[in-house]
C-alpha positions as CSV (number, residue, x, y, z in Angstrom):
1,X,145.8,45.1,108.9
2,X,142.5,47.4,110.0
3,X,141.7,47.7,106.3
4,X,142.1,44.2,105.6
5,X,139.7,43.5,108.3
6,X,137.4,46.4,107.0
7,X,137.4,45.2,103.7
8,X,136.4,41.9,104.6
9,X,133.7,43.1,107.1
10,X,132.3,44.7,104.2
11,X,132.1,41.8,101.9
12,X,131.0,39.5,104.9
13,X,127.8,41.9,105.4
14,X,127.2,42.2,101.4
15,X,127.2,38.6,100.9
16,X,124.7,38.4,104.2
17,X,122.4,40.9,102.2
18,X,119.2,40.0,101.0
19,X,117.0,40.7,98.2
20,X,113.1,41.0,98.7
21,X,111.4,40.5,95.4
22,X,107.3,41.3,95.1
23,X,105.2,41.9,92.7
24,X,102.1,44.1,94.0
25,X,98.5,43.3,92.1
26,X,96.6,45.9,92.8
27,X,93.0,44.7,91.1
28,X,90.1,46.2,93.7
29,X,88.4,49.6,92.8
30,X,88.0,50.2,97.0
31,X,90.1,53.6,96.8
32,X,90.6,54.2,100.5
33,X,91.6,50.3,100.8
34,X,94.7,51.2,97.6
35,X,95.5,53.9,99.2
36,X,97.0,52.3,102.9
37,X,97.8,49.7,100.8
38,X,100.1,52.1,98.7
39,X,101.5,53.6,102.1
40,X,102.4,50.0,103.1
41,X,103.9,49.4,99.9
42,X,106.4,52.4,101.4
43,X,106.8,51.0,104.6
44,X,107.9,47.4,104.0
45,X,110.4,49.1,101.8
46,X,112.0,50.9,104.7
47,X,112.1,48.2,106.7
48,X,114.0,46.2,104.4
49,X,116.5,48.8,104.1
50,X,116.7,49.3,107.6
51,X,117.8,45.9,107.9
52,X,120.7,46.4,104.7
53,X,118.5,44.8,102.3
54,X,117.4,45.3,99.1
55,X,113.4,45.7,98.2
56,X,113.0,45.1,94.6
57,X,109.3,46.1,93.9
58,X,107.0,45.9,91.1
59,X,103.0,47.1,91.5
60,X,101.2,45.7,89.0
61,X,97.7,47.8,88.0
62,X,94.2,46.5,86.2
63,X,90.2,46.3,86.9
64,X,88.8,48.8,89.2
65,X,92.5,50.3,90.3
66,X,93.2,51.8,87.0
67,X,91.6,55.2,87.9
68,X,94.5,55.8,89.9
69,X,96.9,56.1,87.0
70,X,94.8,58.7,85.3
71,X,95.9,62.2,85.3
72,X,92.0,63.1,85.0
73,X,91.1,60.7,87.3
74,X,88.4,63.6,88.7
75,X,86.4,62.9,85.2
76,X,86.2,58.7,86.1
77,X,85.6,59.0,89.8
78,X,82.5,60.7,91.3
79,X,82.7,60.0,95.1
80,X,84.7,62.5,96.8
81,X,86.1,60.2,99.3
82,X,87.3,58.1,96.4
83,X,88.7,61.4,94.4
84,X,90.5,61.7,97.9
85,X,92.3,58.6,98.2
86,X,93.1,58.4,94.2
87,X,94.9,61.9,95.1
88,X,97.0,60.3,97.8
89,X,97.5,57.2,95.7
90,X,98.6,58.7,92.9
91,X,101.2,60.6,94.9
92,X,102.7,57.6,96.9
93,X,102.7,55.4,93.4
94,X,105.0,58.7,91.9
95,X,106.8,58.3,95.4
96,X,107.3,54.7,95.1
97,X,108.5,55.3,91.2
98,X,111.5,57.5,92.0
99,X,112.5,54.6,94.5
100,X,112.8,52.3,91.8
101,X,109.4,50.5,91.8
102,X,108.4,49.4,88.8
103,X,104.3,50.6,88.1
104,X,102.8,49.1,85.1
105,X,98.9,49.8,84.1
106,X,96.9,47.4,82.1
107,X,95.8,48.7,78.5
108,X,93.2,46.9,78.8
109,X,91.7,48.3,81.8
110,X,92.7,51.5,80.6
111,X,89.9,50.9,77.5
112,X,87.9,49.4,80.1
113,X,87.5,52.2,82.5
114,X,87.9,54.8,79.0
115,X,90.8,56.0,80.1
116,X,93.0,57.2,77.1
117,X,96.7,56.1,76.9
118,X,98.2,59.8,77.2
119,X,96.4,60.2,80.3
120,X,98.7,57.7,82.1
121,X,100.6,59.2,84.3
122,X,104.3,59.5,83.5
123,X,106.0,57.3,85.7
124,X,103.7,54.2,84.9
125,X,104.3,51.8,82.0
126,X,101.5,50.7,79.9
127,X,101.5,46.3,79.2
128,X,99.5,45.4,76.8
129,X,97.9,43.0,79.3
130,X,99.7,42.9,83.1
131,X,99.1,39.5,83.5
132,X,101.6,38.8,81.5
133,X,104.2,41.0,83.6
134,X,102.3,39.5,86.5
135,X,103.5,35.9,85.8
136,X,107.0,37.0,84.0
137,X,107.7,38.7,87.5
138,X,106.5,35.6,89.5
139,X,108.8,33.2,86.9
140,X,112.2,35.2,87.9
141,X,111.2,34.8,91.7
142,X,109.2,37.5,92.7
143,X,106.3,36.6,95.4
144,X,103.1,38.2,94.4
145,X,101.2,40.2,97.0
146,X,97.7,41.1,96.0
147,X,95.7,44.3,96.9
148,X,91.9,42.7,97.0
């Protein structure tokens, strides 16, 4: 009888479960403003977890933010407070990858801000053009939060 009444506690609280779905934009080129962006990223993560639910994240990259993909980001950026923050930034987005977000860059912001392809860092995937993982995310359901 106990693990009757476990095993149904444990499906009760599974079906109770939630899943939070967002898609991150990340567009400006303010470097200090990605970076506690990217930390809160993180956070909102944990405290969905805390709770027993499920964070399922996707941060999508394009325009000014694509420096912070680049492994020689130091050759882009001049402003040491920016080469700062791109540093941190790119350590929370590798942070945020082996959690299961999804990163993607924009190729064309990559050409944009002549940043070559096999500079990407390894745990972002290039899109051709991340609007159109922007919108595919936001058609299956996922709310889009936008870093401006």
């Amino acid at each position: 009888m106990k693990h009757l009444f476990f095993i149904l506690s444990v499906i009760i609280y599974t079906l109770q479960a939630q899943e939070y779905k967002a898609v991150f934009n990340c567009n400006t080129n303010d470097m200090q403003y990605v970076t506690s962006r990217m930390v809160l990223v993180e956070r909102t993560m944990d405290m969905i977890e805390k709770n027993g639910d499920t964070p399922k994240f996707a941060i999508t990259i394009h325009g000014g933010c694509a420096p912070i993909v680049s492994k020689n980001y130091d050759e882009i950026i001049l402003d040491k407070n920016d080469l700062d923050s791109i540093e941190l930034s790119q350590k929370q987005l590798i942070k945020l990858a082996g959690r299961g977000v999804e990163i993607i860059v924009c190729a064309i912001s990559l050409n944009a801000n002549t940043i070559p392809e096999e500079d990407v860092i390894s745990s972002v995937k290039i899109s051709p053009n991340s609007f159109l993982e922007t919108i595919s995310y936001q058609n299956n359901g996922y709310a889009l939060m936008v870093f401006e």
